[in-house]
MIRO-867505 format. One record per residue (C-alpha): residue in three letters; chain; x, y, z. Coordinates in steps of 0.2 Angstrom, whole numbers, plus 5000, padded with zeros to 4 digits. Example, Ala and Ser with C-alpha at 12.3 -4.5 7.8 and 13.67 -1.06 7.14 Angstrom:
# residues 2
residuo, cadena, px, py, pz
ALA, A, 5062, 4978, 5039 $
SER, A, 5068, 4995, 5036 $
END
This chain:
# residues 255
residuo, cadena, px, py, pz
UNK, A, 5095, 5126, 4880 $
UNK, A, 5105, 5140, 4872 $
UNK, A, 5099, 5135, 4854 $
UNK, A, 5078, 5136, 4859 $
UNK, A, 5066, 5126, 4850 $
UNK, A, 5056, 5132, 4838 $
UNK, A, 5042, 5122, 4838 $
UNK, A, 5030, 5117, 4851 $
UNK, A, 5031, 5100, 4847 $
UNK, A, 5051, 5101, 4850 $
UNK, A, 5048, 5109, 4866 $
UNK, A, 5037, 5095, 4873 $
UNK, A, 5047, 5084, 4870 $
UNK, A, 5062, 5092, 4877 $
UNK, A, 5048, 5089, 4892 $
UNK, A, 5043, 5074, 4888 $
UNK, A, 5062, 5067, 4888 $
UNK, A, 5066, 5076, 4905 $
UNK, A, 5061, 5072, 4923 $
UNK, A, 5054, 5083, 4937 $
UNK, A, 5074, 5090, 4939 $
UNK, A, 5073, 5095, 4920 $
UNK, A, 5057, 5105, 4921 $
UNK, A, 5062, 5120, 4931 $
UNK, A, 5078, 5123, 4919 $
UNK, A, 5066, 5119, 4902 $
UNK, A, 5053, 5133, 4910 $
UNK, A, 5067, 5146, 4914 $
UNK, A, 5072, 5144, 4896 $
UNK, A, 5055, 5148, 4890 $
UNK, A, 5053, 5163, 4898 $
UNK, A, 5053, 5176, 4887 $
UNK, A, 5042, 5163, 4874 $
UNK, A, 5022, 5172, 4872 $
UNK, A, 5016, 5156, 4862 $
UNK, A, 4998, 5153, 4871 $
UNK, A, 5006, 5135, 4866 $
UNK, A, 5020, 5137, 4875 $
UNK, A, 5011, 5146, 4891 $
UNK, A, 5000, 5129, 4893 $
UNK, A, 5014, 5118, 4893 $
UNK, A, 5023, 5129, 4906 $
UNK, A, 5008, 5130, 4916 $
UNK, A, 5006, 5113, 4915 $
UNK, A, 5024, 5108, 4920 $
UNK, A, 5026, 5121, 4934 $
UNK, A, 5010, 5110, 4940 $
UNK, A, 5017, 5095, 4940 $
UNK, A, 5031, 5102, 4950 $
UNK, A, 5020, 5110, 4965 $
UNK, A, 5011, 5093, 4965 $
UNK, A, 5029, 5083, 4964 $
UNK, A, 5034, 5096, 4981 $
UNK, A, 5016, 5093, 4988 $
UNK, A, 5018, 5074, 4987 $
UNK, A, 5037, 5077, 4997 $
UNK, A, 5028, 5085, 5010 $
UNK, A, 5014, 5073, 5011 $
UNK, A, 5027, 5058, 5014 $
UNK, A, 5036, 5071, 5026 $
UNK, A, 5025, 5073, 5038 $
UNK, A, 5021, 5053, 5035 $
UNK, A, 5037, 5049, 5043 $
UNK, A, 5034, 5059, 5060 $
UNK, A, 5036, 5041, 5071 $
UNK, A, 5052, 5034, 5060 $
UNK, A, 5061, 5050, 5062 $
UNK, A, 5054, 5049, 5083 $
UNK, A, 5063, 5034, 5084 $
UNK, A, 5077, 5038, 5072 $
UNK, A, 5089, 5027, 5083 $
UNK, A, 5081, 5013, 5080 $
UNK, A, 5091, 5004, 5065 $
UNK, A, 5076, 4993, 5059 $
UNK, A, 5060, 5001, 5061 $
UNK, A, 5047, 4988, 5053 $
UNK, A, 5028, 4993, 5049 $
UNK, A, 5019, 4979, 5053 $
UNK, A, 4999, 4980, 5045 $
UNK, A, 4986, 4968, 5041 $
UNK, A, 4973, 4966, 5027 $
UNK, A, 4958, 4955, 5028 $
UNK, A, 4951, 4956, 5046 $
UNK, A, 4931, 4960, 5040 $
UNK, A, 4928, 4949, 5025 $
UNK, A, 4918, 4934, 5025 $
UNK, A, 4930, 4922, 5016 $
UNK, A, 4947, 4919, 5015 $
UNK, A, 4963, 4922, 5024 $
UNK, A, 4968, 4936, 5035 $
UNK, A, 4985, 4944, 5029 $
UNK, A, 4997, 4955, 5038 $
UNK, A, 5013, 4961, 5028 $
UNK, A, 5030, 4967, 5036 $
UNK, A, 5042, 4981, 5031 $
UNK, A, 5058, 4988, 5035 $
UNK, A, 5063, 5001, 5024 $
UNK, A, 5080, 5014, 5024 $
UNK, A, 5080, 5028, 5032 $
UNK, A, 5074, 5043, 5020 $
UNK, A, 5069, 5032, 5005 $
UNK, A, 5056, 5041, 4994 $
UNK, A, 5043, 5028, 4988 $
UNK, A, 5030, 5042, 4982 $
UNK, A, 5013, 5040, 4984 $
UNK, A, 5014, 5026, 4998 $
UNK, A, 4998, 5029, 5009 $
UNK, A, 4985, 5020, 5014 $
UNK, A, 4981, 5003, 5003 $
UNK, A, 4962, 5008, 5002 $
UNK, A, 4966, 5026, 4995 $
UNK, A, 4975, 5020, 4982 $
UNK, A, 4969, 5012, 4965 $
UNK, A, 4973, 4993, 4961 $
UNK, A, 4985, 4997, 4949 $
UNK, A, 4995, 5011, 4959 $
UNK, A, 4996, 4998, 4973 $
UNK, A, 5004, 4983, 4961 $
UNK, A, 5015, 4995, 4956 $
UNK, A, 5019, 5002, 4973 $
UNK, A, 5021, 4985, 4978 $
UNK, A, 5033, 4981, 4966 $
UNK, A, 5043, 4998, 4971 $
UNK, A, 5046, 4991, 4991 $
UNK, A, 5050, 4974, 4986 $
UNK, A, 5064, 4982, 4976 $
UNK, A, 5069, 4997, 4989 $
UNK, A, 5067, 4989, 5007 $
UNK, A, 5078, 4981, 5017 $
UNK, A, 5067, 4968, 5023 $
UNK, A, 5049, 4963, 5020 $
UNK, A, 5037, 4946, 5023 $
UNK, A, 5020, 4943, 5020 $
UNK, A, 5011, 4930, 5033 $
UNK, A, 4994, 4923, 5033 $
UNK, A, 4979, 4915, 5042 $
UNK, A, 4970, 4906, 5033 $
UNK, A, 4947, 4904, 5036 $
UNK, A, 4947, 4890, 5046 $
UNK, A, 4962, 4896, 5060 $
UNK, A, 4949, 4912, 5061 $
UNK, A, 4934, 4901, 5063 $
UNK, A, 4945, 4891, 5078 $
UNK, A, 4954, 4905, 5088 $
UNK, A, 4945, 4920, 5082 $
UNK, A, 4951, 4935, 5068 $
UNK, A, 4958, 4945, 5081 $
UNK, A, 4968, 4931, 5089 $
UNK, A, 4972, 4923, 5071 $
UNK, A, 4976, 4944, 5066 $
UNK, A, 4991, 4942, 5078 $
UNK, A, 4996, 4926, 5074 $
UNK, A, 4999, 4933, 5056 $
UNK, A, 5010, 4948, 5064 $
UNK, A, 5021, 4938, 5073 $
UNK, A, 5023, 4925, 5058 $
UNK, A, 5025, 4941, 5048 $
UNK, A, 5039, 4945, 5061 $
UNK, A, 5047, 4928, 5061 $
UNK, A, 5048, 4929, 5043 $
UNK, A, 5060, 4946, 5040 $
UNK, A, 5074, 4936, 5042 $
UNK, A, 5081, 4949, 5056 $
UNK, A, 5074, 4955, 5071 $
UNK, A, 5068, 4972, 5073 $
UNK, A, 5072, 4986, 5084 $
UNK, A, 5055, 4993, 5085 $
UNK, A, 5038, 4990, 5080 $
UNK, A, 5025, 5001, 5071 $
UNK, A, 5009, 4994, 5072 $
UNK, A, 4993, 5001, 5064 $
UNK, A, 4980, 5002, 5079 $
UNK, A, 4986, 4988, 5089 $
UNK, A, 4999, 4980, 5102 $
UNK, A, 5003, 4962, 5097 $
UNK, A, 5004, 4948, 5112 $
UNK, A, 5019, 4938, 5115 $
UNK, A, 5031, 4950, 5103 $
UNK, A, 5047, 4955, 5117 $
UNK, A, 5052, 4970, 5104 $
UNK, A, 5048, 4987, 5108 $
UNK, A, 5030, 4993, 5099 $
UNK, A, 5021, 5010, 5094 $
UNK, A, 5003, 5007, 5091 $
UNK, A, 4996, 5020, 5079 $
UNK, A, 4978, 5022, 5076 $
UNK, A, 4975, 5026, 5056 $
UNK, A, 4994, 5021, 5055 $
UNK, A, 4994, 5016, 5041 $
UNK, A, 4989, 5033, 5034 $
UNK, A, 5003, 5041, 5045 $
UNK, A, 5016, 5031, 5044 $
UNK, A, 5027, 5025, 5027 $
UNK, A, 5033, 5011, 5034 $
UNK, A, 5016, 5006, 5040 $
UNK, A, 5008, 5011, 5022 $
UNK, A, 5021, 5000, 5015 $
UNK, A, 5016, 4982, 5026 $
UNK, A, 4997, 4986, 5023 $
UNK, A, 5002, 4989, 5001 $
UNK, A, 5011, 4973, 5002 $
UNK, A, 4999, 4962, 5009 $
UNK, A, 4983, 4970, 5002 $
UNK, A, 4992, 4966, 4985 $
UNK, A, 4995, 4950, 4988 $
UNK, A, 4977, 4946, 4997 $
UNK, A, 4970, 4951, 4982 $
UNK, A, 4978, 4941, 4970 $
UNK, A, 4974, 4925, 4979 $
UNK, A, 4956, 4930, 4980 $
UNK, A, 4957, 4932, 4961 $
UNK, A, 4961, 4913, 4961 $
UNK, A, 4948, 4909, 4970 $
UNK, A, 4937, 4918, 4960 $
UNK, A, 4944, 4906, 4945 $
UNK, A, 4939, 4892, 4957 $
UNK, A, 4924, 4896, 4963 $
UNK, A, 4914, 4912, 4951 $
UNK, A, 4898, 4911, 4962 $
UNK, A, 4903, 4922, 4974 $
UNK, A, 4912, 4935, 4964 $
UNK, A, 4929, 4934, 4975 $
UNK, A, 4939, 4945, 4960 $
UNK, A, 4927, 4960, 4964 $
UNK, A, 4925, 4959, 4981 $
UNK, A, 4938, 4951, 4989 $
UNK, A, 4928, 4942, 4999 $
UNK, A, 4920, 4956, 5007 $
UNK, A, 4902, 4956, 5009 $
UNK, A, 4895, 4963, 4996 $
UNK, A, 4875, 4961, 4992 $
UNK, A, 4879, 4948, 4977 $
UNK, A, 4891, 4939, 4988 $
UNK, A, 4879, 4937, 5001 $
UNK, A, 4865, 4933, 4990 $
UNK, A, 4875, 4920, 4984 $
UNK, A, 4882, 4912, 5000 $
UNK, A, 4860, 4911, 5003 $
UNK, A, 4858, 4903, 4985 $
UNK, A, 4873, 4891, 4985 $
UNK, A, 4879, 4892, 5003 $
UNK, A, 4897, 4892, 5009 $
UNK, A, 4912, 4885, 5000 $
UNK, A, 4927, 4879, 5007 $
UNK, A, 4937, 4896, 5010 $
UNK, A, 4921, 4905, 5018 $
UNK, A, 4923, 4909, 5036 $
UNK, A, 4909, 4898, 5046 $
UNK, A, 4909, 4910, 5062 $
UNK, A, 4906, 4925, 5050 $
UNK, A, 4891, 4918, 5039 $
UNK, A, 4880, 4911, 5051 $
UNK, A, 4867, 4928, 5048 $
UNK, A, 4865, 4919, 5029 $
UNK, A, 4865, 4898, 5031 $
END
């Protein structure tokens, strides 16, 4: 930085070709630089900085219950996606991430748009220790129930790591027949990472099977809603009744 640019277009590059590190030392440099030009890009980068911080302490506070149980060498979030749709299969994904990873933006799966969660998606698959998916498909809910075929998923899920954890964080419930140590959280997948992580993974993977179905059958219009019960979904299970991933014990309001 001792030789400045003298262009704005060189020095937004200089941006452009640094990272959240490089901003503060670019900005310094450009202190005593007046250009209204200059000033917008500084303003701009110095946001991106207090957003970048803001993020940090977001993810901070979302790891309250893994630092709580900080002895615990595998911590897995344990979270489910599918429990209210009217077709296809419940989902319930499990993670076990290192201690102080940053995954930025990890939150909720619902808060998040569908292409910050395939990428997100992506990111735990790459940085966690472990991690399974498990699933329950329509016709297992329509025998024993979604609640019943919810746990099932969690403990295939479980089963499926590969390891056994130390300690559980479920989002909202306790799951039967499991002889490892659990913390429910309400909305845990909000204030947890490692919860946010399980319910990103399987939401992902959820909605890309419904997209097949949507190939399979178009009707119901699966790819937009998931299987959810949208008013053109249910107008179309009334027009063209169920098809084979539709959930019997969920519909019977529309047959």
């Amino acid at each position: 930085m001792e030789n400045k640019p003298k262009s704005i277009k060189e020095i937004k590059e200089l941006f452009e070709n640094s990272d959240i590190y490089g901003y503060r030392k670019i900005i310094e440099s450009l202190n005593d630089d007046d250009r209204t030009g200059v000033i917008n890009l500084k303003n701009k980068y110095l946001s991106k900085i207090e957003k970048y911080n803001n993020e940090l302490l977001r993810l901070k506070k979302m790891r309250e219950y893994e630092n709580k149980y900080n002895d615990c060498e595998f911590i897995c979030g344990i979270d489910e996606v599918g429990r209210g749709p009217l077709a296809g299969p419940v989902v319930t994904g499990a993670v076990i991430l290192p201690k102080n990873v940053d995954i930025l933006y990890l939150n909720d799966s619902k808060k998040l748009s569908k292409k910050r969660r395939e990428e997100l998606s992506e990111e735990i698959k790459e940085k966690a220790l472990y991690y399974s998916t498990a699933l329950v498909d329509e016709k297992v809910i329509d025998e024993i129930n979604i609640l019943q075929s919810t746990y099932k998923a969690m403990r295939m899920a479980i089963e499926n790591l590969g390891i056994k954890p130390d300690l559980l964080l479920v989002d909202a419930v306790t799951i039967p027949d499991v002889d490892i140590k659990q913390v429910p959280i309400i909305k845990g997948d909000a204030k947890s990472v490692s919860i946010a992580a399980a319910s990103i993974i399987a939401k992902v993977e959820r909605d890309r099977m419904m997209e097949e179905y949507d190939k399979v059958y178009p009707e119901y219009q699966f790819a937009s809603n998931m299987g959810y019960g949208s008013k053109a979904h249910i107008e179309a299970i009334k027009k063209y009744g169920p098809c084979e991933i539709h959930r019997r014990t969920f519909i019977k309001n529309f047959i």
